[in-house]
N, C-alpha and C positions, 0 to 999 in steps of 0.2 A: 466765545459765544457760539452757541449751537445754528446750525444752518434747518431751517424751518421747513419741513420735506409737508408740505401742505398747499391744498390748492380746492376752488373753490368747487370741481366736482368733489374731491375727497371727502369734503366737509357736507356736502348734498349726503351721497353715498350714507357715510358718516349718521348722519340722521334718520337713516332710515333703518339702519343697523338700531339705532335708540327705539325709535317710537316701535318697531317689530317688537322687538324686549318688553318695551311695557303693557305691549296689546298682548301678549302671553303670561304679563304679570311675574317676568322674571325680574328679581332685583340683581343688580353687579356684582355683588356679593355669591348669590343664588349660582350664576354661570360662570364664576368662577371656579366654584367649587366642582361642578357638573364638569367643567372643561378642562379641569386641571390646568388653567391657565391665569397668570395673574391679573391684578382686575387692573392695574395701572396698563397693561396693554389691549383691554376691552373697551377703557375708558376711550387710549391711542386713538385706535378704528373707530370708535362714534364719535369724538370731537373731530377726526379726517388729520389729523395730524400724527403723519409717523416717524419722527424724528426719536422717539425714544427705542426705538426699533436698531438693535445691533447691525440688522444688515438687511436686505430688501428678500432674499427667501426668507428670513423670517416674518415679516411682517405680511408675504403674501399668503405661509404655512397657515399662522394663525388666523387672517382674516378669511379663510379657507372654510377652517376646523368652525370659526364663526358663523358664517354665513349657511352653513349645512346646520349647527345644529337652530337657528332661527327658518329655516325651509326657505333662504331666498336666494337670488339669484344676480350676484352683480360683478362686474368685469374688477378687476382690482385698479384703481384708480393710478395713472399714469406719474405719481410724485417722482420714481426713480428713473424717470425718459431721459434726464438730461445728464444720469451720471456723476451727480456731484457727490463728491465724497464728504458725507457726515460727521461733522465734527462733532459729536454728540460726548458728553463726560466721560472722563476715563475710568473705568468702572472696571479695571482688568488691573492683576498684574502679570509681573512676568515672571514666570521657571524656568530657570536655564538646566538644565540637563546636560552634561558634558559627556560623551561619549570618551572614555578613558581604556577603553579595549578594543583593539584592534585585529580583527577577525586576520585578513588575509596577512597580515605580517605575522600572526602567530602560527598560520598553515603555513607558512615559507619558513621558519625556525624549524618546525615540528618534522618538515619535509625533509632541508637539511640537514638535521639529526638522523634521522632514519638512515638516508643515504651514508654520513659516516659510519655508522654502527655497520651498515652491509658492507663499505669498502675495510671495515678493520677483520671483518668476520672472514672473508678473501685473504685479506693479508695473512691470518692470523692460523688458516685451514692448509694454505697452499705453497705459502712460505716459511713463518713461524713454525709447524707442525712439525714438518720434514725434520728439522735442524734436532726436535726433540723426541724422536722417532720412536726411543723408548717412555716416553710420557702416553697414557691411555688417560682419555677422559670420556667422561660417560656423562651428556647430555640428559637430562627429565625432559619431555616433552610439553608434560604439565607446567615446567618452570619457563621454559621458556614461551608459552604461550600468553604466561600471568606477565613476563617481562615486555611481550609486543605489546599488553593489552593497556599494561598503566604506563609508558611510555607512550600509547596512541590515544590515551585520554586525559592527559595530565597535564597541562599548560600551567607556567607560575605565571600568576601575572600579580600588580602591586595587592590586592583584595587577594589571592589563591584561588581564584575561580578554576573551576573545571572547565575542558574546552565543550564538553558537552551541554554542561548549565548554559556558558556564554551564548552557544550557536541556538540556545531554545527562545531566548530572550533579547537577543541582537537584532535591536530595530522595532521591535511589538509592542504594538499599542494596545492594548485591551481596554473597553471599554462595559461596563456593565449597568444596564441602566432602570429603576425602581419603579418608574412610574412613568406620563407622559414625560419628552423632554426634545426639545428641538436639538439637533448638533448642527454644526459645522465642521468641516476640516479645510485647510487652507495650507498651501505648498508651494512655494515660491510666488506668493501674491494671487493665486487663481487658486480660485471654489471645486474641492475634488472629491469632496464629497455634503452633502447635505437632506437631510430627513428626520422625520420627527420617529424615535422608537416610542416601544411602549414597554412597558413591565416585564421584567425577566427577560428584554432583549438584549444579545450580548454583540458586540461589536470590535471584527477583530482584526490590523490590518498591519502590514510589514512597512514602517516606513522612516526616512535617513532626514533625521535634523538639518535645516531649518522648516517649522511647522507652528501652523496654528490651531488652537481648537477653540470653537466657540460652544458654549452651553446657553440653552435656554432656560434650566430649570439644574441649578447646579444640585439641590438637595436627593433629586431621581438619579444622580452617578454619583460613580468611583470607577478609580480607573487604574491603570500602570505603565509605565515606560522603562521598558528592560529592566525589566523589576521592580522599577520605584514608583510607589505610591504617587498616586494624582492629585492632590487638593483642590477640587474644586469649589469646595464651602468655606474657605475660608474670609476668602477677598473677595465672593458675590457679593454684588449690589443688592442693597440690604432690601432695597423693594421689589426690583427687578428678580433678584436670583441669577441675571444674567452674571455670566463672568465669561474670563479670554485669559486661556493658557497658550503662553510664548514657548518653543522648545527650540533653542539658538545655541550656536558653536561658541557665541562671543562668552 
C-alpha cells in the first residue's frame, strides 16, 4: 500500500491549479500536450496529491513547469517535510550491467610485457650478440615501430576488445534525449544529478556501477553504458512513462 504524500494545503494549492486551467479554457488533455507532460501528473498537482510522483524534484520540476505556464504564483506545498519514503508501485526494473574488463589490471599486464620485451632486448644486444659476433642483423625501423604500436594497442580480453575501444567507453554514460524529459541520476543512495532536458540535449558523464537513473518520460531517451544500449521503453509505466534503471555489480 502506497503512502499518501497529500495534505490539506496541497489539496487548497491543488485547486487553484484546476480552476486557473478552466478560467483559460484549457482542457487536461490540451496542457498536456503544450507541456509535454503527462496528464496523470497534472491531474497529481490539482487533486494535491503527489504520491504518484517518483521522487520529490520531480514533482516540484513539474509543478514548476505548471505553475509558469498558468502565470501563477505558489510555494510547493510541504508533503515531502517529513522525509518519508514513498512506497509508490514498482514501475521499474532492473539492468544489471556487469563490468567484465578491467582497465588497470590490463595496464599492469601491458606494462609488464613491455618491460620484459626491453630486459630480453639488453639481454639479447649485450650478451647474446657478442657470442655471435659474426651474425649482422639489420633492423627496419618502420617494423619495428608497427611492433611497439600493436603491442601498445592490443589488449586480448574474453570479447578481443581493443585497449583503445575499452578506455573510450569505460565507465560512459551517454544519454540523448528527444524531447522534454525529467532525469535523475542516483550513486550510492544520494541525488547527483537532476533536470529536466529538452530536444537534442545530450548528456554525458564518466561513472563506476552501482547507480540509478530515473526517467520521466522514457519515450524522449536512449542511451548507453560502455557501449550498451539503454532500454528505457520497455518496462515504462504504461501511463506514467516513468521508469528506473538499476546498474549493480550483483
Amino acid at each position: 500500500m502506497s503512502i499518501e504524500l497529500k495534505s490539506a494545503n496541497s489539496v487548497k494549492i491543488g485547486k487553484k491549479f484546476s480552476k486557473k486551467r478552466n478560467n483559460n479554457s484549457y482542457s487536461i488533455d490540451e496542457v498536456s500536450k503544450l507541456l509535454f507532460i503527462n496528464k496523470n501528473y497534472l491531474l497529481a498537482i490539482e487533486k494535491g496529491d503527489y504520491s504518484i510522483f517518483p521522487s520529490e524534484s520531480f514533482a516540484k520540476a513539474y509543478f514548476k513547469k505548471y505553475q509558469n505556464f498558468l502565470n501563477i504564483s505558489y510555494d510547493f506545498p510541504g508533503v515531502y517535510d517529513l522525509k518519508v519514503e514513498k512506497k509508490h508501485k514498482k514501475i521499474s526494473t532492473e539492468i544489471i550491467f556487469k563490468n567484465n574488463f578491467n582497465l588497470n589490471n590490463s595496464i599492469i599486464i601491458l606494462s609488464a610485457f613491455l618491460i620484459f620485451l626491453f630486459g630480453l632486448a639488453i639481454y639479447y644486444f649485450f650478451v647474446k650478440l657478442p657470442i655471435y659476433n659474426d651474425l649482422i642483423i639489420e633492423v627496419n625501423e618502420t617494423d619495428v615501430e608497427n611492433i611497439a604500436l600493436e603491442v601498445s594497442t592490443t589488449i586480448k580480453t574474453d570479447k578481443e576488445l581493443s585497449l583503445s575501444d575499452e578506455i573510450f567507453i569505460n565507465n560512459s554514460l551517454i544519454l540523448e534525449f528527444t524531447g522534454d524529459c525529467w532525469m535523475e541520476l542516483y550513486k550510492n543512495g544520494e541525488i547527483i544529478e537532476a533536470q529536466l532536458f529538452r530536444n537534442e540535449n545530450v548528456y554525458e558523464r564518466i561513472i563506476e556501477i552501482p547507480f540509478k537513473i530515473i526517467v520521466g518520460n522514457a519515450d524522449f531517451v536512449k542511451g548507453s553504458y560502455n557501449g550498451n544500449d539503454i532500454d528505457f521503453k520497455t518496462d515504462a509505466n504504461r501511463l506514467t512513462r516513468v521508469n528506473t534503471v538499476i546498474f549493480s555489480n550483483d
